[in-house]
Chimera marker file (.cmm) of the C-alpha trace (Angstrom):
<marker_set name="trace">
<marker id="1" x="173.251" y="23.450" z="68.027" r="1" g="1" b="0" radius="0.5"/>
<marker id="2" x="174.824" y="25.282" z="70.933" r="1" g="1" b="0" radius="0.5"/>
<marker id="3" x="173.228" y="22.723" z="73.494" r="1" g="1" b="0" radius="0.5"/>
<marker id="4" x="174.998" y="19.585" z="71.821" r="1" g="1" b="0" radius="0.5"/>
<marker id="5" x="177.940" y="21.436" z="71.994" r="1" g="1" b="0" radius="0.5"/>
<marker id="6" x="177.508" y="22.083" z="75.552" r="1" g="1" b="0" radius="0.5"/>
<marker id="7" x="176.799" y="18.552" z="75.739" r="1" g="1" b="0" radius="0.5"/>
<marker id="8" x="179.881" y="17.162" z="74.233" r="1" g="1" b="0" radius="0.5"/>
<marker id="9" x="181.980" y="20.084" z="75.568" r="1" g="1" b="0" radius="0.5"/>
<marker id="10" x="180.722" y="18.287" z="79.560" r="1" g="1" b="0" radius="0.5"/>
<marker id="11" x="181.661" y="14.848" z="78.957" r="1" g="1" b="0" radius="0.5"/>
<marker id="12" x="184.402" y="16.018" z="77.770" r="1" g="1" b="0" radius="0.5"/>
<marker id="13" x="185.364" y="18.005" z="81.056" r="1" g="1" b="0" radius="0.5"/>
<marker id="14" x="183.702" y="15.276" z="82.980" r="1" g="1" b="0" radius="0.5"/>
<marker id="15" x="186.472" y="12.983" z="81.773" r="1" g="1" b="0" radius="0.5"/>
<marker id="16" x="188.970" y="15.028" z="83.241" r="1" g="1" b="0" radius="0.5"/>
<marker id="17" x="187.684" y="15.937" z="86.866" r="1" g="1" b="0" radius="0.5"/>
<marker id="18" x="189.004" y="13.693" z="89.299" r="1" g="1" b="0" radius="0.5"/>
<marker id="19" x="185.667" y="12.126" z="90.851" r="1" g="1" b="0" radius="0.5"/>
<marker id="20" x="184.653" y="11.771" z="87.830" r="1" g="1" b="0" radius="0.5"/>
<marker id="21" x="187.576" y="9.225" z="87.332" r="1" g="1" b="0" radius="0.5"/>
<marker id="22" x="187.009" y="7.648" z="90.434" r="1" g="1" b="0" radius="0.5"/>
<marker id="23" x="183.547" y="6.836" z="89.524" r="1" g="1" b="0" radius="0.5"/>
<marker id="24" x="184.858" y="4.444" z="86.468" r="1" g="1" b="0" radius="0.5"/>
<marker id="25" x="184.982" y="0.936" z="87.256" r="1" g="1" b="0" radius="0.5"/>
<marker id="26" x="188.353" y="0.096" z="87.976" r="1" g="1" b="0" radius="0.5"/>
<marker id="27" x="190.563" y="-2.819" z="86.172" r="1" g="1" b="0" radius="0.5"/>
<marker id="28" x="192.727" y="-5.232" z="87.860" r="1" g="1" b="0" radius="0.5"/>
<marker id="29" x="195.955" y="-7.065" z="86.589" r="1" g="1" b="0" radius="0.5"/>
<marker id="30" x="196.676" y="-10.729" z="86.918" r="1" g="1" b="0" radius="0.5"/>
<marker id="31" x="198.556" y="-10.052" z="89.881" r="1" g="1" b="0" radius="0.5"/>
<marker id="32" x="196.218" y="-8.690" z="91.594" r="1" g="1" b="0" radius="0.5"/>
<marker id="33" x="193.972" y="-11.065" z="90.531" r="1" g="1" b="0" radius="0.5"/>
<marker id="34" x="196.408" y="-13.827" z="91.040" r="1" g="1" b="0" radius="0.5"/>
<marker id="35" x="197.131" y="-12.619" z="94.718" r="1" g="1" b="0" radius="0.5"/>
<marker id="36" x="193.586" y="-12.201" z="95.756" r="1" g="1" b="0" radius="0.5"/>
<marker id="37" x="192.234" y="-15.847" z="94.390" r="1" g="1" b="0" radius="0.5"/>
<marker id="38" x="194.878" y="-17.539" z="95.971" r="1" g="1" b="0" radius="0.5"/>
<marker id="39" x="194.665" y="-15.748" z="99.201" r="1" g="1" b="0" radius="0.5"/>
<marker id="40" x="190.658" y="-16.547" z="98.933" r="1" g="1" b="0" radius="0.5"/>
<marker id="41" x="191.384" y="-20.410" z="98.489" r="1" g="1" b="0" radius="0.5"/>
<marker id="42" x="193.236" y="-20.132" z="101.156" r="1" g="1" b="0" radius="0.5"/>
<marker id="43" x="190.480" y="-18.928" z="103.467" r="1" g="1" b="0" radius="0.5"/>
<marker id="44" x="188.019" y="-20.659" z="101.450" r="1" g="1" b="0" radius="0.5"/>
<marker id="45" x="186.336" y="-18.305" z="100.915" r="1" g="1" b="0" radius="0.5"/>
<marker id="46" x="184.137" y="-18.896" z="97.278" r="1" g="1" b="0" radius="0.5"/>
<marker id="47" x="182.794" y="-15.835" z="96.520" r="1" g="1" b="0" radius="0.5"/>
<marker id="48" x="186.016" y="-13.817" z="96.709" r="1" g="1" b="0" radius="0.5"/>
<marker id="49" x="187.167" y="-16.826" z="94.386" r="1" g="1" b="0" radius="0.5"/>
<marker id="50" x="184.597" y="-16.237" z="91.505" r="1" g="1" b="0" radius="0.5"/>
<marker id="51" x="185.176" y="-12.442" z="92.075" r="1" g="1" b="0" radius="0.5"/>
<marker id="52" x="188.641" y="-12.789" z="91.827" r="1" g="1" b="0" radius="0.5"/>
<marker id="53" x="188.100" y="-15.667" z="88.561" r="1" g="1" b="0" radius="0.5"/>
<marker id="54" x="186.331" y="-12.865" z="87.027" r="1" g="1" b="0" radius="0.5"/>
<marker id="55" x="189.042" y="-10.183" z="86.467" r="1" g="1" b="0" radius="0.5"/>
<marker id="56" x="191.292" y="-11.634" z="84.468" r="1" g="1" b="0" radius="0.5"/>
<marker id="57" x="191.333" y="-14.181" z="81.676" r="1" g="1" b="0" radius="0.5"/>
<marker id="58" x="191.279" y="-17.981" z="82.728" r="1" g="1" b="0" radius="0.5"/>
<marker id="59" x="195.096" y="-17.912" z="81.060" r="1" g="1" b="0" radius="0.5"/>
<marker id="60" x="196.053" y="-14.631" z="82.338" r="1" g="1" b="0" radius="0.5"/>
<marker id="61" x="195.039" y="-15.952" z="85.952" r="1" g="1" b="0" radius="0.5"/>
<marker id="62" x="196.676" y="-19.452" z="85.755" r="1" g="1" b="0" radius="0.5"/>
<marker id="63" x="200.364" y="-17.249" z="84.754" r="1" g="1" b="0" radius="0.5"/>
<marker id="64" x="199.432" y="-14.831" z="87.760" r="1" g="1" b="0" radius="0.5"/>
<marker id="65" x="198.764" y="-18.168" z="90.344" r="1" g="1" b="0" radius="0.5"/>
<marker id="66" x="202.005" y="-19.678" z="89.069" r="1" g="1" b="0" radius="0.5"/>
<marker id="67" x="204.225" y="-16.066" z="89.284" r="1" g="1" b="0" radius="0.5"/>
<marker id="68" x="202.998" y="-16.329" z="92.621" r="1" g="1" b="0" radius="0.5"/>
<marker id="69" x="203.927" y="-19.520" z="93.836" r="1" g="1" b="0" radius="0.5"/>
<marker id="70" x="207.363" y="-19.374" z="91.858" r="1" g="1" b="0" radius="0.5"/>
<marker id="71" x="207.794" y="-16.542" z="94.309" r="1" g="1" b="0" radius="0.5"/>
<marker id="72" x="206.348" y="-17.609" z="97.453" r="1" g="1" b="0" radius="0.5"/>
<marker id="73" x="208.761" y="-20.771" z="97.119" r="1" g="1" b="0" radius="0.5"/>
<marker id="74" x="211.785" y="-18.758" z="96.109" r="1" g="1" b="0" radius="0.5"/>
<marker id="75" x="211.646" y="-16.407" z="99.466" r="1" g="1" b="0" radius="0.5"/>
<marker id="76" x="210.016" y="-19.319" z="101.272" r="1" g="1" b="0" radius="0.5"/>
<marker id="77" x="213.440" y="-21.386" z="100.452" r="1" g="1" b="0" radius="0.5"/>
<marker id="78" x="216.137" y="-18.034" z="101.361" r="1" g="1" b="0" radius="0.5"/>
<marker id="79" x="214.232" y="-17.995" z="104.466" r="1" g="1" b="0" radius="0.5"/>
<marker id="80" x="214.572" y="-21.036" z="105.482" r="1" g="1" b="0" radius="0.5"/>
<marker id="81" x="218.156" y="-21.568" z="103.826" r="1" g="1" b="0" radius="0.5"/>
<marker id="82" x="217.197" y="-24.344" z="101.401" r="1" g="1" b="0" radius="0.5"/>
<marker id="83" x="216.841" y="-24.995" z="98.014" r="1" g="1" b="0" radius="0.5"/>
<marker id="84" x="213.644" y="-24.063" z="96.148" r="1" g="1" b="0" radius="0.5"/>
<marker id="85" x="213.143" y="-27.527" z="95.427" r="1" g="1" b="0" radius="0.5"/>
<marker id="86" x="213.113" y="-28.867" z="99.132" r="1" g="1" b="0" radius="0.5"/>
<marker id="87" x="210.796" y="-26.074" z="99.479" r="1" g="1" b="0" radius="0.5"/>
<marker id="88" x="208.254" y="-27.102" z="97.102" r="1" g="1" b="0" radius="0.5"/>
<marker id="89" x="208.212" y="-31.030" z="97.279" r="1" g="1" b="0" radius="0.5"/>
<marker id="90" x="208.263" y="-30.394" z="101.206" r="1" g="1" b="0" radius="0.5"/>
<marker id="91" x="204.991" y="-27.841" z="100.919" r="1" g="1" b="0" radius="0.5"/>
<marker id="92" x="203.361" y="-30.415" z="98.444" r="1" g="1" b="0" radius="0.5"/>
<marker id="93" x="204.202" y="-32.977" z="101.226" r="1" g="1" b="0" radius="0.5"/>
<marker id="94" x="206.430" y="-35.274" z="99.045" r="1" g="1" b="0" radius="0.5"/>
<marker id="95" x="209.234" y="-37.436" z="99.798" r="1" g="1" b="0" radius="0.5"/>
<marker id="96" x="212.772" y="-35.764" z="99.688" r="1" g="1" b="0" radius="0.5"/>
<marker id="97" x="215.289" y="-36.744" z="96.955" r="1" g="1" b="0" radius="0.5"/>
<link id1="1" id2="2" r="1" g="1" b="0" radius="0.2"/>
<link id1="2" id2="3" r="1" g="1" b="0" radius="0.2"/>
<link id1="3" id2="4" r="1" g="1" b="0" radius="0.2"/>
<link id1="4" id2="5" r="1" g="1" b="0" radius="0.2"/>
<link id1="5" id2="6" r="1" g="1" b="0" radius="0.2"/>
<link id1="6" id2="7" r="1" g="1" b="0" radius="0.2"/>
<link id1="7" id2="8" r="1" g="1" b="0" radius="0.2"/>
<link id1="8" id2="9" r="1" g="1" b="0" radius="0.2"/>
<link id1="9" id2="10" r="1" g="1" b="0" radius="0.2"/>
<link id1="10" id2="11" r="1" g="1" b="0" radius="0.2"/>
<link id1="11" id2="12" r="1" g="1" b="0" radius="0.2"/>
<link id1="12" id2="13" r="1" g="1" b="0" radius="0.2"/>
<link id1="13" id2="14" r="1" g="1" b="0" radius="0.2"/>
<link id1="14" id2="15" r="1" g="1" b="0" radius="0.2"/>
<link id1="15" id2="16" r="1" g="1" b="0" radius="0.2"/>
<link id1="16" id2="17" r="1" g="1" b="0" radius="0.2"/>
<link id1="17" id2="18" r="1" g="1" b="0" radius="0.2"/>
<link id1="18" id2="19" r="1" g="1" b="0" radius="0.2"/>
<link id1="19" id2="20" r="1" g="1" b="0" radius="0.2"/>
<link id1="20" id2="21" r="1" g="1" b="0" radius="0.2"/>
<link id1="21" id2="22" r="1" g="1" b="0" radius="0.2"/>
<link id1="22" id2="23" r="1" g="1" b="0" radius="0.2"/>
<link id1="23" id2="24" r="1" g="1" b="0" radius="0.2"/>
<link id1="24" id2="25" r="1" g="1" b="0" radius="0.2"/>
<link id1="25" id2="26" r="1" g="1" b="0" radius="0.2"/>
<link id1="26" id2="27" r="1" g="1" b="0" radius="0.2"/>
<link id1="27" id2="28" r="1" g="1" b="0" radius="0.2"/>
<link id1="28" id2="29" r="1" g="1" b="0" radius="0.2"/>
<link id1="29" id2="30" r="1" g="1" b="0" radius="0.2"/>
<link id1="30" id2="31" r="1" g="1" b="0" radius="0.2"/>
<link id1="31" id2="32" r="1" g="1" b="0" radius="0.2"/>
<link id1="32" id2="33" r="1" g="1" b="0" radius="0.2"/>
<link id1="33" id2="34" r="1" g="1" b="0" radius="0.2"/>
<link id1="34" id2="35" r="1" g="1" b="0" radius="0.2"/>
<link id1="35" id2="36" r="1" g="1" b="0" radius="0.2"/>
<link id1="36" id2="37" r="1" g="1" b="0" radius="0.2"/>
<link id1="37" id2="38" r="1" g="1" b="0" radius="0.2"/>
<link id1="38" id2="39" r="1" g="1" b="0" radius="0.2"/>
<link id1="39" id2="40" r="1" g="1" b="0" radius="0.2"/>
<link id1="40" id2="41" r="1" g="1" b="0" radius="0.2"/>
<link id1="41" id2="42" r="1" g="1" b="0" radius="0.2"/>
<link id1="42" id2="43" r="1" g="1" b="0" radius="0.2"/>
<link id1="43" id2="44" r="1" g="1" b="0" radius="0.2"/>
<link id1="44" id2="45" r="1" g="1" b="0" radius="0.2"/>
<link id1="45" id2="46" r="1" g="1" b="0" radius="0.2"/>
<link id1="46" id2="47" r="1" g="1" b="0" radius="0.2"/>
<link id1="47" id2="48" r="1" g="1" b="0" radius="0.2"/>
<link id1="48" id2="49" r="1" g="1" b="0" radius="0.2"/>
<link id1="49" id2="50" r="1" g="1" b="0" radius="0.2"/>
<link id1="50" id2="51" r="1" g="1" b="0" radius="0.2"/>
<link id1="51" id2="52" r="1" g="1" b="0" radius="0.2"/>
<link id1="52" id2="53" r="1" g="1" b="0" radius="0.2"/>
<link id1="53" id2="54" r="1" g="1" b="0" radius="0.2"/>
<link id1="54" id2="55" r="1" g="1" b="0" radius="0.2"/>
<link id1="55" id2="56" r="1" g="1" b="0" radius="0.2"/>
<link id1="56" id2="57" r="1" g="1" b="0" radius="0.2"/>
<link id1="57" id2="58" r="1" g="1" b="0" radius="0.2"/>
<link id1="58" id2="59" r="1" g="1" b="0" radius="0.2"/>
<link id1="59" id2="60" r="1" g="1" b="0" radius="0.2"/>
<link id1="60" id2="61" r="1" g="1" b="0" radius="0.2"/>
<link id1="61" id2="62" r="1" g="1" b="0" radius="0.2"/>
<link id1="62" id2="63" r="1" g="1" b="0" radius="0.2"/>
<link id1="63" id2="64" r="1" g="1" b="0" radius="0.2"/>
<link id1="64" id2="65" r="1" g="1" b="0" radius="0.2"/>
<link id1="65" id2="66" r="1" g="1" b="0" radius="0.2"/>
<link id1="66" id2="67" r="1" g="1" b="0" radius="0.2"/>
<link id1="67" id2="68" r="1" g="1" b="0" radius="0.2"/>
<link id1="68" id2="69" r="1" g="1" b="0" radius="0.2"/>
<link id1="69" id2="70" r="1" g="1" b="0" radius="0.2"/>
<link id1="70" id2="71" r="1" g="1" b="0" radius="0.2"/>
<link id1="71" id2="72" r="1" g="1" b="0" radius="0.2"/>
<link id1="72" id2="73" r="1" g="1" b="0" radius="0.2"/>
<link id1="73" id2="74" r="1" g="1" b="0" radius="0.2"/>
<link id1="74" id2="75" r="1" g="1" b="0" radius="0.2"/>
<link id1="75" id2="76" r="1" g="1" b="0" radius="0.2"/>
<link id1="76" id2="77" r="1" g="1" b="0" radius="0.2"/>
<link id1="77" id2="78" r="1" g="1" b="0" radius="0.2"/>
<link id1="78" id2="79" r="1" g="1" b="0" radius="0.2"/>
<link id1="79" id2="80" r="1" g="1" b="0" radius="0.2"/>
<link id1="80" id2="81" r="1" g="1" b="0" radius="0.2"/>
<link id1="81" id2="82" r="1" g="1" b="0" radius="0.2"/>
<link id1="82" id2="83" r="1" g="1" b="0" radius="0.2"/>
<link id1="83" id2="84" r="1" g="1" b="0" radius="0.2"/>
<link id1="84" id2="85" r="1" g="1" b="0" radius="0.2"/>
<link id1="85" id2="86" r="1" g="1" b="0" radius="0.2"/>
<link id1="86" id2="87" r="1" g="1" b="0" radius="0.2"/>
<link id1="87" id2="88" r="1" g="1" b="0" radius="0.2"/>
<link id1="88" id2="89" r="1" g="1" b="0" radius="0.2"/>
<link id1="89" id2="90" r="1" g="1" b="0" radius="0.2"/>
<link id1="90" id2="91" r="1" g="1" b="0" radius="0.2"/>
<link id1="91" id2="92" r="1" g="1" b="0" radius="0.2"/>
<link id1="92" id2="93" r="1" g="1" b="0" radius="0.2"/>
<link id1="93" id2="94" r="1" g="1" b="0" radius="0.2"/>
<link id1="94" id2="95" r="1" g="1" b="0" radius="0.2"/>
<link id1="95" id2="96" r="1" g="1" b="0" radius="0.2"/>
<link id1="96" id2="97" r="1" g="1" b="0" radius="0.2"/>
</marker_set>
């Protein structure tokens, strides 16, 4: 009796040391998911892809990619002093309107 409650009484205190913590696999978000498979397409780099793929949901990391390049067009464009839209169509390498 007194050993399983030394037993549940250590992963109990476990739980709350520090490195204990640290030892727990850690989660990421989609935008950290988001920001690391884009930035590993852009190196082409395919394992860091499928690690990156593997995170997050498919959904959750299409949102993240498209938060991303909603923002990277947005400061892209204040940058440069143009619209968003120039931005984008000129990245994609499409004619201007």
């Amino acid at each position: 009796m007194f050993n399983r409650f030394r037993k549940a009484c250590g992963g109990f205190v476990g739980s709350v040391r520090p490195e204990a913590r640290s030892e727990r696999k850690r989660t990421h978000n989609l935008f950290e998911a988001a920001a690391a498979y884009v930035s590993a397409c852009a190196e082409d780099d395919q394992e860091r892809i499928d690690e990156a793929a593997g995170w997050v949901s498919p959904e959750a990391l299409s949102f993240g990619v498209s938060e991303l390049a909603c923002r990277a067009v947005i400061a892209l464009a204040r940058e440069r002093d143009e619209s968003p839209r120039t931005v984008a169509r000129e990245l994609l390498g499409l004619p201007a309107t």
